[in-house]
N, C-alpha and C positions, 0 to 999 in steps of 0.2 A: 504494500500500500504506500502510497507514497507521502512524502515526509513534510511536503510542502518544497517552498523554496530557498534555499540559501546563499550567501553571499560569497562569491569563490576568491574577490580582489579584484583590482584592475579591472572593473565594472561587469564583470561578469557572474551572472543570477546561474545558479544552478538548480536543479528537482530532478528529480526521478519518478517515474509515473511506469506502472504495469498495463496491460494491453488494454484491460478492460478501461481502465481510469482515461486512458489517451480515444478509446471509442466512444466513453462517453459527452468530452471535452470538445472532440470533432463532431457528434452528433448535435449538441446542444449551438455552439459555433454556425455548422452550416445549417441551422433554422434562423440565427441570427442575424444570416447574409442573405436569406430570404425573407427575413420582417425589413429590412434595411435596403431594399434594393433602391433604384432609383426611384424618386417620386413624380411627379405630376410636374413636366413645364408647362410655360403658355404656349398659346397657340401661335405667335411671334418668332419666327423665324431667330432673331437678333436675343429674346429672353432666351428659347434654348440653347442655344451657342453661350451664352453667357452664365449658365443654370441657372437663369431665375423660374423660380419652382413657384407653387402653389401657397397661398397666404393660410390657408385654412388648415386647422388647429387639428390633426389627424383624428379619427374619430374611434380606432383602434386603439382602445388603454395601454397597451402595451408601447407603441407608439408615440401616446400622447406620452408617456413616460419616458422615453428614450429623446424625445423631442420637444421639452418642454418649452412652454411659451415664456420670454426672454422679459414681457412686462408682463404687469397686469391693465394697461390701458387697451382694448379689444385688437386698435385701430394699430398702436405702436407696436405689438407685439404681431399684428399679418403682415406688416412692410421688413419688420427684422428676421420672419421668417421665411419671407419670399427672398430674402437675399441672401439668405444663410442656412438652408436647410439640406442645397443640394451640397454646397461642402462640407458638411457636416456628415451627410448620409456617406459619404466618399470616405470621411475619415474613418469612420464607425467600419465600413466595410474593409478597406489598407489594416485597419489592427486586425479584424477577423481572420482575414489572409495571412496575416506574420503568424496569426493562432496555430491554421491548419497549415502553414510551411511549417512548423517548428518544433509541433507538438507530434513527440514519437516513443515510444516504450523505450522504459529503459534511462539511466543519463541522459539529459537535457540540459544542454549548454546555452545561455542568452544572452547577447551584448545589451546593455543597457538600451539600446532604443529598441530592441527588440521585446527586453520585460518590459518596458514602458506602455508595448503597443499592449502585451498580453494583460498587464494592468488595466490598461482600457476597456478590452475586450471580455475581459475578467466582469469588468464592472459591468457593461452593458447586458451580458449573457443573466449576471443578476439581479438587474433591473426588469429584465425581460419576464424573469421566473418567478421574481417576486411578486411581480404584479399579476403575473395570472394567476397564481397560488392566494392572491392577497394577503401576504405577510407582513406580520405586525410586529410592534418594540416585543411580542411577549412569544416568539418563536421557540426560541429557547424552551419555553416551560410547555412550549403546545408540541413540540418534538419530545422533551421527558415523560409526558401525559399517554402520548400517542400508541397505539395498540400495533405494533409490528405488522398486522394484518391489514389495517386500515389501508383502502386502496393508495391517502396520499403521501403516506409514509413518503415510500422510495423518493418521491419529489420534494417533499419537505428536509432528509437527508442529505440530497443533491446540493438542493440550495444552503444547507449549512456547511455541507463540503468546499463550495464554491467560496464560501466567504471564507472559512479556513486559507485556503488558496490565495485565495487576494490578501488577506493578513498577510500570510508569512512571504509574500512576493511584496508589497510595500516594505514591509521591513528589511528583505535585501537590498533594496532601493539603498533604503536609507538608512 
């Protein structure tokens, strides 16, 4: 099982991860390059060329979570989204890709900007989970409570595993 990640020197994040662990990592990943693909341009020849994207606040939670609206004025926050959503979506999808380049049983070696990306991707993957799961400050105690059998076990795990992950991968950061 793997140990999380740690700090090897000379910016380089180490883990180790067994087959199953790297299946599950790329499974969850490539659902995350499919919520993240590209969104909605105008119909403007010069907006797509330029990615200016869709103003409206995505109506998928999982989504509206990974893309949160930047004010709360209605009006300021579809002009900051029209012009920042498609490189954002770009970014979101670049870490996913370092994810599934990188991520391999066994020793796993990462330059800094490559944990950085899996940081990211780390995040997003549990932003993703979180919100469909709808998890709350009190996880913890609703995974200690939880009956092994309960269908949402296995994914209430995941999603503590995941943050396990991202822990111990920010503290080789830093």
């Amino acid at each position: 099982m793997s140990s999380g990640f740690s700090s090897k020197g000379d910016g380089v994040v180490v883990a180790r991860f067994e087959a199953a662990e790297v299946a599950i990592l790329r499974s969850l990943v490539s659902q995350l390059l499919g919520l993240v693909e590209p969104g909605e341009t105008g119909d403007d020849p010069l907006e797509r060329a330029l990615g200016i994207g869709n103003s409206q606040v995505p109506s998928d939670p999982v989504l509206a979570r990974l893309f949160p609206s930047a004010y709360e004025d209605a009006q300021d926050a579809a002009e900051f989204r029209r012009y920042t959503e498609a490189t954002l979506r770009e970014g979101k999808r670049a870490d996913a890709r370092t994810m599934l380049d990188t991520a391999r049983p066994g020793r796993t070696e990462l330059t800094t900007e490559q944990a950085q990306a899996w940081m990211r991707a780390l995040n997003d993957v549990r932003l993703a989970l979180g919100t469909k799961l709808e998890v709350t400050e009190e996880i913890h105690e609703e995974i200690a409570t939880m009956a092994e059998d309960d269908p949402r076990y296995p994914a209430y795990v995941t999603y503590d595993w995941l943050t396990y992950l991202q822990d111990t991968l920010v503290r080789a950061l830093w």
